[in-house]
C-alpha positions as a Markdown table, in Angstrom:
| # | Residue | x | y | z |
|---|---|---|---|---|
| 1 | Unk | -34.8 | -29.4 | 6.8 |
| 2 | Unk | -31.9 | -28.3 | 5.0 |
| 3 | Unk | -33.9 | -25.8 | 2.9 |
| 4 | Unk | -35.5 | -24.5 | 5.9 |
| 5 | Unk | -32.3 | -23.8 | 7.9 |
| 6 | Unk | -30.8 | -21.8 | 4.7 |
| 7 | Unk | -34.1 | -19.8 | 4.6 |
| 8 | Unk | -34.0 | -18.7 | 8.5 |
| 9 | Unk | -30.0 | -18.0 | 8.1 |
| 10 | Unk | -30.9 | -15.8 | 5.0 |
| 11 | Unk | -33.3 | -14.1 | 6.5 |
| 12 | Unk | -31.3 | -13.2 | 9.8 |
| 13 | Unk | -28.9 | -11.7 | 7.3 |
| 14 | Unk | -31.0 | -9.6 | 5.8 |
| 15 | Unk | -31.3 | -6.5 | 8.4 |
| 16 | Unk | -27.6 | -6.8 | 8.4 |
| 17 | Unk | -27.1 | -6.4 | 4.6 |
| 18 | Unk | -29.6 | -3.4 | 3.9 |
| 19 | Unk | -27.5 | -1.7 | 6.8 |
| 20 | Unk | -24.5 | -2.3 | 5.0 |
| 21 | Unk | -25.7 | -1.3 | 1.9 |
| 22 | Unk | -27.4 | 1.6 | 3.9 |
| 23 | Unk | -23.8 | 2.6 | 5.6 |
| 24 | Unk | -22.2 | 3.0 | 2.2 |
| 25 | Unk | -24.5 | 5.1 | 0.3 |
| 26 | Unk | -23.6 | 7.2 | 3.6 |
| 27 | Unk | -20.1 | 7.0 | 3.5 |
| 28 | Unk | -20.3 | 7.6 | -0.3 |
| 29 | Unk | -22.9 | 10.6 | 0.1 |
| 30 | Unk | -20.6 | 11.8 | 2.8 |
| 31 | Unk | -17.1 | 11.7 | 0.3 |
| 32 | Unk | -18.9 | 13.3 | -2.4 |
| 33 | Unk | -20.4 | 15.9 | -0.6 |
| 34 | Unk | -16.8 | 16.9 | 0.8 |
| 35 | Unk | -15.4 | 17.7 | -2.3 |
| 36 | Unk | -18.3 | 20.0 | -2.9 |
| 37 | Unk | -17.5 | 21.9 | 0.5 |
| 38 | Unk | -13.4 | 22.5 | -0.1 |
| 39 | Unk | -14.1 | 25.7 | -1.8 |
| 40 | Unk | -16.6 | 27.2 | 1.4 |
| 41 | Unk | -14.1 | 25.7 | 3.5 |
| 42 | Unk | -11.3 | 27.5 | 1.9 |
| 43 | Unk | -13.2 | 30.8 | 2.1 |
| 44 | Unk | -14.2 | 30.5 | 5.5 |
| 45 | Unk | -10.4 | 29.5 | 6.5 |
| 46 | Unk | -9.0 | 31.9 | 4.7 |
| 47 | Unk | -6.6 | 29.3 | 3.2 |
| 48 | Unk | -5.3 | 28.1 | 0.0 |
| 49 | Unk | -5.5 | 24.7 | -1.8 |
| 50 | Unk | -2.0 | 23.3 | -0.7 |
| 51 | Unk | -3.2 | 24.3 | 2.8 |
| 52 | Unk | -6.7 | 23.0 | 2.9 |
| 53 | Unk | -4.9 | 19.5 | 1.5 |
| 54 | Unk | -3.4 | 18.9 | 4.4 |
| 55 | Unk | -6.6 | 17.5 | 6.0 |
| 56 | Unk | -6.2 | 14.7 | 2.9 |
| 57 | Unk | -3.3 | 13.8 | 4.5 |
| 58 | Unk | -4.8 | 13.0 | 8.2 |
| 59 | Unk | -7.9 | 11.8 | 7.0 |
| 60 | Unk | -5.9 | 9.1 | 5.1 |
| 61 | Unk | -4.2 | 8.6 | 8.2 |
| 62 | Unk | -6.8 | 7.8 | 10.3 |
| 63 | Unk | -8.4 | 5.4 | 7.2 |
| 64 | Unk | -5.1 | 3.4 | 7.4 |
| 65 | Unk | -4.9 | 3.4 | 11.3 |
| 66 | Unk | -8.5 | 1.5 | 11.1 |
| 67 | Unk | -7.9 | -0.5 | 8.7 |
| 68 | Unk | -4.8 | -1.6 | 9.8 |
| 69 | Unk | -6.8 | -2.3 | 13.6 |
| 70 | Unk | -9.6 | -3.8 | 12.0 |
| 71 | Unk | -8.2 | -7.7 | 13.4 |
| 72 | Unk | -7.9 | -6.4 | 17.3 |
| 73 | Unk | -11.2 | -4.4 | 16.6 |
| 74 | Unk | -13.2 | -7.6 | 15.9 |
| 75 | Unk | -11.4 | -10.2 | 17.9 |
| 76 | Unk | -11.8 | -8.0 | 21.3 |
| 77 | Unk | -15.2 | -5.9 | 20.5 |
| 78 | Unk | -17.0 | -7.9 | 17.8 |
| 79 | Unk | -18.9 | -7.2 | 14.9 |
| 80 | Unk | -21.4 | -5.1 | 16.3 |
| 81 | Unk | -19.5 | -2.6 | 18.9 |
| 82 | Unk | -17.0 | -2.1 | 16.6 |
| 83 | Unk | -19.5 | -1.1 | 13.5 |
| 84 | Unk | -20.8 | 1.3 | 16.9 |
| 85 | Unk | -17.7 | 2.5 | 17.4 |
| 86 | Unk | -16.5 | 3.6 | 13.8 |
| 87 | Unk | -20.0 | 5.1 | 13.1 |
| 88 | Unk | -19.8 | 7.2 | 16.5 |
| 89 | Unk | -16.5 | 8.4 | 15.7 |
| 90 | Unk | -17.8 | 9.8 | 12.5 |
| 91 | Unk | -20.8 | 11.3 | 14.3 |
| 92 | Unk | -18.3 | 12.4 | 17.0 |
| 93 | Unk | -16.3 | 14.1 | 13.9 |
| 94 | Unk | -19.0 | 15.9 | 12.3 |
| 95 | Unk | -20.4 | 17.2 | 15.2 |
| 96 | Unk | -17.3 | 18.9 | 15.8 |
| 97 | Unk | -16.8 | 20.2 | 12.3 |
| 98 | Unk | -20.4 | 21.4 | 12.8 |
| 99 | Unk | -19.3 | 23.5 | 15.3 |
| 100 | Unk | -16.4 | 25.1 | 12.8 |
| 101 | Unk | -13.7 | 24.8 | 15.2 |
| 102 | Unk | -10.2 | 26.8 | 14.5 |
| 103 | Unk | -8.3 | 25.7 | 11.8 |
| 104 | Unk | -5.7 | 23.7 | 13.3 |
| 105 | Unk | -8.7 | 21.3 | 15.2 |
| 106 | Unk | -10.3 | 20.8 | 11.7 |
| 107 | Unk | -7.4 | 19.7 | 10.3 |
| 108 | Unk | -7.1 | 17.3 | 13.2 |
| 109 | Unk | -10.8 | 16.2 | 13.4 |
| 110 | Unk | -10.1 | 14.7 | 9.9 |
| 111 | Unk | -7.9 | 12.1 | 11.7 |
| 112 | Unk | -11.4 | 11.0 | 13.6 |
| 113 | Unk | -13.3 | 11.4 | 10.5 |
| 114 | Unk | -10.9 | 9.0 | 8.3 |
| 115 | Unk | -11.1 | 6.5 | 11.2 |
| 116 | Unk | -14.3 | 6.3 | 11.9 |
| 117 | Unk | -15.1 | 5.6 | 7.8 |
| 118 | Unk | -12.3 | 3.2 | 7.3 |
| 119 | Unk | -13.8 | 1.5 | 10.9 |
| 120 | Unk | -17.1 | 1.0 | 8.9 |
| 121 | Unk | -15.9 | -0.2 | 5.6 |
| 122 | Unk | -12.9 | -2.4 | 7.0 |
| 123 | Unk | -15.6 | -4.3 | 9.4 |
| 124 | Unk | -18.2 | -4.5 | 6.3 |
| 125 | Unk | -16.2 | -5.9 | 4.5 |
| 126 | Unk | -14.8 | -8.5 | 6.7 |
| 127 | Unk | -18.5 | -9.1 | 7.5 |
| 128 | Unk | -19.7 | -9.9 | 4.0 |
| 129 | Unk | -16.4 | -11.4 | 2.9 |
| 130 | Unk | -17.9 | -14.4 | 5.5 |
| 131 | Unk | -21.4 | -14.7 | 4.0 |
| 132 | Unk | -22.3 | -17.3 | 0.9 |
| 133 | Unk | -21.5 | -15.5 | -3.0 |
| 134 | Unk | -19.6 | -13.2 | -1.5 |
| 135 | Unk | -18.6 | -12.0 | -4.9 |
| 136 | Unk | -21.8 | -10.3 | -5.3 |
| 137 | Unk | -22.9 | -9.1 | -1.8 |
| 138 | Unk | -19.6 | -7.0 | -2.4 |
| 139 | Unk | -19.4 | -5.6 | -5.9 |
| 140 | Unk | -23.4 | -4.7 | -4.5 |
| 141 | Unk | -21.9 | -3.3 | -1.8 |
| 142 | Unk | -19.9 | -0.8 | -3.2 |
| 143 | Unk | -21.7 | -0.1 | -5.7 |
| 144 | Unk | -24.0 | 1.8 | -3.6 |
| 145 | Unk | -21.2 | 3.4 | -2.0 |
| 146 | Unk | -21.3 | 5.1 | -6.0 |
| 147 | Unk | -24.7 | 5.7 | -5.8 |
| 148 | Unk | -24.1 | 7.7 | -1.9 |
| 149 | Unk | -21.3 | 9.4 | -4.4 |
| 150 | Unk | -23.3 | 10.3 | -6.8 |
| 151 | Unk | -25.9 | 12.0 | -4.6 |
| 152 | Unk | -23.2 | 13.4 | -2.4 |
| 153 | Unk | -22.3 | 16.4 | -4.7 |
| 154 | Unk | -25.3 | 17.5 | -6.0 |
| 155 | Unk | -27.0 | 17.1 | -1.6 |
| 156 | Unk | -24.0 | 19.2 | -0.7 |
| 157 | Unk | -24.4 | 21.8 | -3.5 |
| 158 | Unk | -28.1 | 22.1 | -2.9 |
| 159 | Unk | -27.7 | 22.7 | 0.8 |
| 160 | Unk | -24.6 | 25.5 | 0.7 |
| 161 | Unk | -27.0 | 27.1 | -2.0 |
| 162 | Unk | -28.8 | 28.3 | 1.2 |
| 163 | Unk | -26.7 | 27.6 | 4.1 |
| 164 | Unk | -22.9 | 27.3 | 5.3 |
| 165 | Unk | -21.1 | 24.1 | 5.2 |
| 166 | Unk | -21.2 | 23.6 | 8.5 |
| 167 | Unk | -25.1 | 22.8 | 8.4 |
| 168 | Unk | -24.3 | 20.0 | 6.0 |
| 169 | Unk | -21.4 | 18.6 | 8.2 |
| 170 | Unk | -24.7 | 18.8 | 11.3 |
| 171 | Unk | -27.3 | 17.1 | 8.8 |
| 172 | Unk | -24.5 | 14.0 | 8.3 |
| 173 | Unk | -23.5 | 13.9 | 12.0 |
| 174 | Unk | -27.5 | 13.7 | 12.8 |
| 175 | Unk | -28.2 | 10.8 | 9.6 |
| 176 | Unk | -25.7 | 8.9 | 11.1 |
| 177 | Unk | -27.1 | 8.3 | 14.5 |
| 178 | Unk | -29.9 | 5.7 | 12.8 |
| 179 | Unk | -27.0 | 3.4 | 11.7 |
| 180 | Unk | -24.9 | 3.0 | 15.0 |
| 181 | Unk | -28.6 | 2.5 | 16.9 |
| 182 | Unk | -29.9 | -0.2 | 13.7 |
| 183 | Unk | -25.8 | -1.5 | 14.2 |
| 184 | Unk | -26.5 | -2.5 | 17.6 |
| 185 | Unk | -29.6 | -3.8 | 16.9 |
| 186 | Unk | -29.2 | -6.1 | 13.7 |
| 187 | Unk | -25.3 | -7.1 | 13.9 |
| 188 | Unk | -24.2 | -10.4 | 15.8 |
| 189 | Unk | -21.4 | -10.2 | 18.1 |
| 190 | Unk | -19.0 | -12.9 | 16.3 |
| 191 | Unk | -18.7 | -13.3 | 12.4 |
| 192 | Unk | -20.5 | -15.8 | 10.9 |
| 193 | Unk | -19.0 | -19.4 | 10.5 |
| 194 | Unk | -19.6 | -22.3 | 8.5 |
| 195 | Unk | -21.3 | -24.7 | 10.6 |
| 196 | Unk | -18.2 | -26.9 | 12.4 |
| 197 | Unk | -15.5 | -24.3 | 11.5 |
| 198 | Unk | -14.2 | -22.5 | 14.4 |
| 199 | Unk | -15.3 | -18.9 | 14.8 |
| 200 | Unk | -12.5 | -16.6 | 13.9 |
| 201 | Unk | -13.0 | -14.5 | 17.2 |
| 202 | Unk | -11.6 | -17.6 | 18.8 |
| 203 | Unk | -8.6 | -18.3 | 16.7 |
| 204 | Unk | -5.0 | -17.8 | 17.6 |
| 205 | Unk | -1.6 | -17.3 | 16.1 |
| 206 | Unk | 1.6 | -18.6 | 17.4 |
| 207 | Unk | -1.1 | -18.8 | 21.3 |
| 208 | Unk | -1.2 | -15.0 | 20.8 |
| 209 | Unk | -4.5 | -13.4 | 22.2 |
| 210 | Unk | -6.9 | -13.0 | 18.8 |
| 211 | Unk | -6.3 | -9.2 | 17.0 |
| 212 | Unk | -2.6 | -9.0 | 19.3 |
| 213 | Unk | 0.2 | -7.2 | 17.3 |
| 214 | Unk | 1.3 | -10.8 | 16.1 |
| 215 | Unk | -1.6 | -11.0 | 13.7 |
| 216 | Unk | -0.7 | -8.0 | 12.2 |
| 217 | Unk | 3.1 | -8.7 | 11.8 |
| 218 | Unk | 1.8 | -12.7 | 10.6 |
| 219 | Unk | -0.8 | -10.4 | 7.8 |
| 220 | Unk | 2.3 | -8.3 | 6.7 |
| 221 | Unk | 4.7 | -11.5 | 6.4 |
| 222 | Unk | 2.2 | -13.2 | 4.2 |
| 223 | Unk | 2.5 | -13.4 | 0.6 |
| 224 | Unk | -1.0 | -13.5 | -0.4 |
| 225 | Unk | -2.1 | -10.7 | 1.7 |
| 226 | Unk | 0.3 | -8.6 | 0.4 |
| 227 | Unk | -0.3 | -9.6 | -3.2 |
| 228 | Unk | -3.8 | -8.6 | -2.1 |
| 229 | Unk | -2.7 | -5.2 | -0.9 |
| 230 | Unk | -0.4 | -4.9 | -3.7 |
| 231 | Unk | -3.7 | -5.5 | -6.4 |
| 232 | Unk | -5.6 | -2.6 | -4.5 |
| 233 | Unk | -3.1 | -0.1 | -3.9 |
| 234 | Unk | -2.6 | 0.0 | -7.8 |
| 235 | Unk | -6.4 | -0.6 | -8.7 |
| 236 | Unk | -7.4 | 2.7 | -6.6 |
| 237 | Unk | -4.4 | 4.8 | -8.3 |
| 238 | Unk | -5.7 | 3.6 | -10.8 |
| 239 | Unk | -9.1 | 4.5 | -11.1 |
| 240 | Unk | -8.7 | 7.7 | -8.5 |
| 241 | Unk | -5.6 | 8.8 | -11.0 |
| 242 | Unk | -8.5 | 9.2 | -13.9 |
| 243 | Unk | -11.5 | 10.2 | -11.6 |
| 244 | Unk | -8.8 | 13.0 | -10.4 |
| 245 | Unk | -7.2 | 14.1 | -13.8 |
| 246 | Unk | -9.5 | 13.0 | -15.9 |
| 247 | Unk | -11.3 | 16.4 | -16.4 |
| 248 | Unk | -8.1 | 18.1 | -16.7 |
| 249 | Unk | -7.0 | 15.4 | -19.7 |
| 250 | Unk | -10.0 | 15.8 | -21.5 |
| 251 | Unk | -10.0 | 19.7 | -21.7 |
| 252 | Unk | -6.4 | 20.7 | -21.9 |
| 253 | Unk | -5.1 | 17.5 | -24.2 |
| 254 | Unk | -8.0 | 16.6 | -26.2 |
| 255 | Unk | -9.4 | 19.7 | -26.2 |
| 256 | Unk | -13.2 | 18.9 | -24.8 |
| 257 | Unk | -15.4 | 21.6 | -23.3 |
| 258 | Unk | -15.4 | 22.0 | -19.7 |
| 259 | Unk | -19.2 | 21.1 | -19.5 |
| 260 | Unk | -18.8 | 17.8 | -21.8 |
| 261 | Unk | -15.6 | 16.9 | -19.7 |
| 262 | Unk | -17.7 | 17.0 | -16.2 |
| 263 | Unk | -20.1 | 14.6 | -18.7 |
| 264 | Unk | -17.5 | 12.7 | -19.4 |
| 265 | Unk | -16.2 | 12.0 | -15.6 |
| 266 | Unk | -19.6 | 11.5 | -14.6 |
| 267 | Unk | -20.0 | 8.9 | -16.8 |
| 268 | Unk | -16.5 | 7.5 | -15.8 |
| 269 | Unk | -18.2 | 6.4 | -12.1 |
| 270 | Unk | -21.3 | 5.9 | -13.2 |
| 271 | Unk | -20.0 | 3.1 | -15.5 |
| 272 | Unk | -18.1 | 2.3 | -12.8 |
| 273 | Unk | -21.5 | 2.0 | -10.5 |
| 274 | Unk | -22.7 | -0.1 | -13.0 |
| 275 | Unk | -20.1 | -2.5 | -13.0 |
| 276 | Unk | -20.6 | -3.5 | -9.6 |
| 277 | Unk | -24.4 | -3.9 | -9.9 |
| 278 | Unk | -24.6 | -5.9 | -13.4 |
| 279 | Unk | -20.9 | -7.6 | -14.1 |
| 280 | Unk | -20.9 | -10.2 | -11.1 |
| 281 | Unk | -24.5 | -11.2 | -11.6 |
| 282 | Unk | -24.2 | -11.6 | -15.4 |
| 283 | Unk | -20.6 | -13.9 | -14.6 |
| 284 | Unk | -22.9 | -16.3 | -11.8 |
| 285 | Unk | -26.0 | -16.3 | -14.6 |
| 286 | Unk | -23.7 | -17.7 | -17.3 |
| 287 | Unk | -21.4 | -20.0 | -14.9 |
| 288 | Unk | -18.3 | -17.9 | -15.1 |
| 289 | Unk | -15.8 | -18.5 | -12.3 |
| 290 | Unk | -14.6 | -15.6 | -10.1 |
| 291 | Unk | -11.1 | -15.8 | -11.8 |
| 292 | Unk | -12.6 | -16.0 | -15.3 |
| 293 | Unk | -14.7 | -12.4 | -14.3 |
| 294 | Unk | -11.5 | -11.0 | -12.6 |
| 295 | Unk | -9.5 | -11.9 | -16.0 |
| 296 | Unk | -11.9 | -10.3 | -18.3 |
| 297 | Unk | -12.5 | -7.4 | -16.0 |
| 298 | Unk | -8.4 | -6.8 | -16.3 |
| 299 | Unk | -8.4 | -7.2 | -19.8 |
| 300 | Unk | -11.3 | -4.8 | -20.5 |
| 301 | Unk | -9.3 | -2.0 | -18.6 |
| 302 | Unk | -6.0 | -2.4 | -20.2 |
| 303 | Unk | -7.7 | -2.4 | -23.7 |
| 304 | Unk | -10.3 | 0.4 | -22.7 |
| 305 | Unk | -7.7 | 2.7 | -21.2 |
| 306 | Unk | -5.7 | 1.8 | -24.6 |
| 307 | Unk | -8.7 | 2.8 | -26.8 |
| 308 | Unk | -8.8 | 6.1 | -24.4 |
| 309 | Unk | -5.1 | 6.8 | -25.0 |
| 310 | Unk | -4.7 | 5.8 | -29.1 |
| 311 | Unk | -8.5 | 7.1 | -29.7 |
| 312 | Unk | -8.0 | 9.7 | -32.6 |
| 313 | Unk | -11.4 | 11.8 | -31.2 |
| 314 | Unk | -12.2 | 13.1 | -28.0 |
| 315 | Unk | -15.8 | 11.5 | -28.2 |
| 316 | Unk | -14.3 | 8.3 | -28.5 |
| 317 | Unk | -12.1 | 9.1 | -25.4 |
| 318 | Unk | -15.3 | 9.8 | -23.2 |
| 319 | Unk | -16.4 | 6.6 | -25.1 |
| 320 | Unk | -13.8 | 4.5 | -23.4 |
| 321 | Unk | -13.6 | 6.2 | -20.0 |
| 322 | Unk | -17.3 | 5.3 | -19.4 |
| 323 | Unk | -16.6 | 1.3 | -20.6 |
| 324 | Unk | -13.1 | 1.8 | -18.7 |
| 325 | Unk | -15.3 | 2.5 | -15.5 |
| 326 | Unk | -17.3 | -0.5 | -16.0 |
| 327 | Unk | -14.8 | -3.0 | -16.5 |
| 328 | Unk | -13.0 | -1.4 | -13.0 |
| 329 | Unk | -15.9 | -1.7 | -10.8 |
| 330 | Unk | -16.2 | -5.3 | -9.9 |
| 331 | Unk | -12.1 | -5.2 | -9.1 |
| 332 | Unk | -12.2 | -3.6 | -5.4 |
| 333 | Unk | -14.9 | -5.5 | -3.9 |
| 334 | Unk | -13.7 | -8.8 | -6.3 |
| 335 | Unk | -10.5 | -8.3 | -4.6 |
| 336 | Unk | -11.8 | -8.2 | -1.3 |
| 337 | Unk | -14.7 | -10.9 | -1.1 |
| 338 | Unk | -11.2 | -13.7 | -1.5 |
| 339 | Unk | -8.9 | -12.2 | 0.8 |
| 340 | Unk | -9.9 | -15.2 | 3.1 |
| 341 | Unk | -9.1 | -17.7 | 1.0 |
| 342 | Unk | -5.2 | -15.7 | 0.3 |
| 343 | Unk | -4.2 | -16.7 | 4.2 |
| 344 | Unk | -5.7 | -18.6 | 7.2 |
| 345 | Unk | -9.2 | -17.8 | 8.9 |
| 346 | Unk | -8.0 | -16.6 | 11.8 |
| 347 | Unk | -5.9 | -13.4 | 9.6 |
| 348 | Unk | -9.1 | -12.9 | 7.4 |
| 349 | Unk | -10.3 | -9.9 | 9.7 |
| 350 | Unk | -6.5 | -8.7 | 10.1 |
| 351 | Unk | -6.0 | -9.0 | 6.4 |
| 352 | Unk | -9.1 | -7.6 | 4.8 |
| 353 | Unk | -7.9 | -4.5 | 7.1 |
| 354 | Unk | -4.6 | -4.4 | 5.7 |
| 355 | Unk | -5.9 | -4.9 | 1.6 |
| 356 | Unk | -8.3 | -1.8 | 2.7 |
| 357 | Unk | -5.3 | 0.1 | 4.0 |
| 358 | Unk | -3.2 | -0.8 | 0.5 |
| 359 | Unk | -5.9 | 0.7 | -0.9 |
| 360 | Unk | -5.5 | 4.2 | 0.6 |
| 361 | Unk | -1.7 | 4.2 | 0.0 |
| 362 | Unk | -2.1 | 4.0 | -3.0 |
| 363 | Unk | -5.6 | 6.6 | -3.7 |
| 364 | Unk | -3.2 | 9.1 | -2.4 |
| 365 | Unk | 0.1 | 8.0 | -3.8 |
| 366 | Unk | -0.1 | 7.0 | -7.2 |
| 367 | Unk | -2.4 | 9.8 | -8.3 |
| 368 | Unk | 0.1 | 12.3 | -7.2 |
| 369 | Unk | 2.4 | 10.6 | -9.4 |
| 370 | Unk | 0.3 | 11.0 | -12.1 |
| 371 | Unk | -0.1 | 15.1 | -11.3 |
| 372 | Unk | 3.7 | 14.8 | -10.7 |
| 373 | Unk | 4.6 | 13.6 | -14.1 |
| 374 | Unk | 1.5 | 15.6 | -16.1 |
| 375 | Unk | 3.5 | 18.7 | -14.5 |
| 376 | Unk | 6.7 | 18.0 | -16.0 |
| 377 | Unk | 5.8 | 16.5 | -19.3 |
| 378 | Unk | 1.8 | 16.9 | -20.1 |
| 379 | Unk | -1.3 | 16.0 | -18.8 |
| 380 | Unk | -1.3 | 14.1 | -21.8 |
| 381 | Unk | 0.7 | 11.4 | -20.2 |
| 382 | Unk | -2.3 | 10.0 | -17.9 |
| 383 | Unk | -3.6 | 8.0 | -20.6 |
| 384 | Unk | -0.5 | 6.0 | -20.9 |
| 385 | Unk | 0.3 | 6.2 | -17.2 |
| 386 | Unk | -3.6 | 4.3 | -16.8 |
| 387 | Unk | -2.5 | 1.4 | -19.8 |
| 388 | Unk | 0.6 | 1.0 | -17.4 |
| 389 | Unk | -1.0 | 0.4 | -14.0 |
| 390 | Unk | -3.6 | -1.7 | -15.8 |
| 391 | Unk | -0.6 | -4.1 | -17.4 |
| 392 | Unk | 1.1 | -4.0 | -13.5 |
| 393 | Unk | -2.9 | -4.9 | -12.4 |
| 394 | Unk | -2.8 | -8.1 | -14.6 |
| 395 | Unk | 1.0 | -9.2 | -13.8 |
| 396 | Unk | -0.4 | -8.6 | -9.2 |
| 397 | Unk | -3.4 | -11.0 | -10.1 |
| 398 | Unk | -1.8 | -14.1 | -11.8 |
| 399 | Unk | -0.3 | -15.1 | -7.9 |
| 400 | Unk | -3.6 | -13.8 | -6.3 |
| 401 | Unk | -5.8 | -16.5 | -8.7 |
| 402 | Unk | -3.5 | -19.0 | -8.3 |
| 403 | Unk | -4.7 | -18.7 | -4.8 |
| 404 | Unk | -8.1 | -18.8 | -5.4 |
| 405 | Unk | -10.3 | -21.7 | -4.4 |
| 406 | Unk | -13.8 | -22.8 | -5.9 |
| 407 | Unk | -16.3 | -22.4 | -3.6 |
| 408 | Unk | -20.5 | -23.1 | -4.6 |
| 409 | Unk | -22.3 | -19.9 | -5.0 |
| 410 | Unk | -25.7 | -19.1 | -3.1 |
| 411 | Unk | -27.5 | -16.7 | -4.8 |
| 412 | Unk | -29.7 | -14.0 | -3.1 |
């Protein structure tokens, strides 16, 4: 009976799980393609590259607004309406950009855009965070937000080879209508609950209503959440620091050609793809605890991103860029599959929101940084900027495992 009752709950999670999956090859298709499109945006505008970065800084903004609601979004609306309502806002967004509205309303559309994304991967990754091995369903997760990445570019290329960007901003608005309809259709209301825990939709803080303003102030006030947020802000400065600059390091310090460099940065996130697809699995195959994989996973980028810096060839610089991808993919969703066990159940949703919004802070902080310094001493410098947000990566973790409880894996 026991069998048979993990059986029927798996297979009530499955529709759930190939949306998810589904919803970030999407968001990752729709990122990469959006890099591809700044140029024909540009030329259409009429505007320059400080100008046209402007819509970096509202789309972050509306990332960290979600992520930041993602407690009150699940307490009051549930699982499933709020999944609707992040997925329609980015429909709602690209609809508009379709429409190639003046400047000033693209700029501010980018507010909707960044919402309704960091609405979807927020609520995923609360969802998932809930279910059994965790570990994996997550590093799986987003690694098919790098495969959606690595299709992005070369969909969005292929299409403005023939037609403006606007018809690729109308062909994402139009592929996202199948995931709100199959969100309402697959996702449960609630989170899913151990049997005889109390459902987090249900909890309270200090006899607040669930998702109030207290649960964000009690996420913000506790240690392990932000030692979670702390882990991700660097991790994404991090790996966005040599996704961003990476090209630029290998041409103008070691001296690669422009076509090897792209190469070389390709094979940066697809090691990093691959991470999150093969590392997990390998680490529950051979009985490796989720710290033990975290540890090795921190040591292989410090010494990887040190090969990359002391390498005396750029072909052993790619080298290491690719294995320093690999060893960084499993850290994100790693990082986010315990954030329940860093404070109590009733926070998980709340705090998962504010790791995610960590996160941004620091994809758009700590890379400029890292353009900062490269413009007043070198570009050389990224490679030991990298070894040092790797050694700060190790120092944010010791608290975070400390934390860490053993829980029995359930593999799918």
């Amino acid at each position: 009976m026991p069998v048979n009752r993990s059986f029927g709950r798996l297979s009530r999670l499955q529709a759930p799980l190939v949306l998810a999956y589904a919803a970030f090859v999407f968001i990752g298709v729709s990122l990469g393609a959006g890099g591809v499109l700044l140029l024909a945006q540009m030329n259409d505008y009429g505007v320059d590259r400080a100008t046209i970065g402007i819509t970096f800084f509202t789309g972050s903004a509306g990332f960290v607004l979600a992520s930041l609601s993602n407690g009150l979004l699940i307490h009051r609306l549930g699982v499933r309406i709020s999944l609707a309502v992040g997925g329609g806002a980015y429909v709602l967004a690209s609809l508009c950009l379709a429409a190639r509205p003046p400047f000033a309303a693209f700029v501010a559309v980018q507010l909707l855009t960044g919402y309704g994304t960091g609405v979807l991967e927020s609520v995923l990754n609360t969802y998932l965070a809930t279910l059994p091995n965790a570990t994996t369903l997550l590093n799986r997760l987003h690694a098919f937000f790098g495969v959606g990445a690595l299709i992005g570019p070369a969909f969005a290329a292929w299409m403005a080879g023939f037609a403006p960007w606007t018809v690729v901003m109308l062909v994402l608005a139009v592929a996202g209508v199948p995931l709100v309809t199959g969100f309402l259709l697959a996702y449960p209301r609630a989170l899913p609950a151990e049997p005889g825990s109390k459902s987090v939709e249900h909890g309270t803080v200090g006899g607040d209503a669930p998702g109030s303003a207290r649960h964000l102030f009690a996420a913000l006030r506790d240690p392990g959440v932000l030692c979670g947020a702390a882990m991700l802000l660097v991790y994404v400065g991090l790996e966005l620091g040599v996704g961003n600059w990476g090209f630029s390091y290998l041409v103008q310090a070691r001296g690669l050609s422009r076509t090897l460099a792209g190469y070389s940065v390709s094979g940066f996130w697809l090691g990093l793809t691959a991470g999150r697809f093969l590392i997990s699995p390998i680490a529950n195959r051979v009985g490796t605890s989720t710290g033990g994989m975290m540890s090795a996973c921190l040591a292989g980028i410090t010494a990887t991103a040190t090969l990359g810096w002391l390498s005396p060839t750029a072909t052993a610089t790619s080298a290491a860029l690719v294995a320093l991808g690999f060893f960084l993919g499993p850290v994100f969703p790693t990082t986010m599959a315990v954030a329940p066990q860093l404070t109590t159940p009733e926070l998980a949703p709340t705090a998962i929101g504010v790791l995610n919004a960590g996160s941004t802070i620091g994809g758009a902080a700590l890379p400029w940084v890292a353009g900062a310094i490269a413009q007043a001493t070198g570009i050389w410098t990224l490679m030991p900027y990298t070894v040092a947000l790797a050694v700060v990566q190790i120092a944010v973790w010791r608290p975070l495992a400390a934390r860490i409880r053993v829980a029995p894996a359930l593999n799918w």
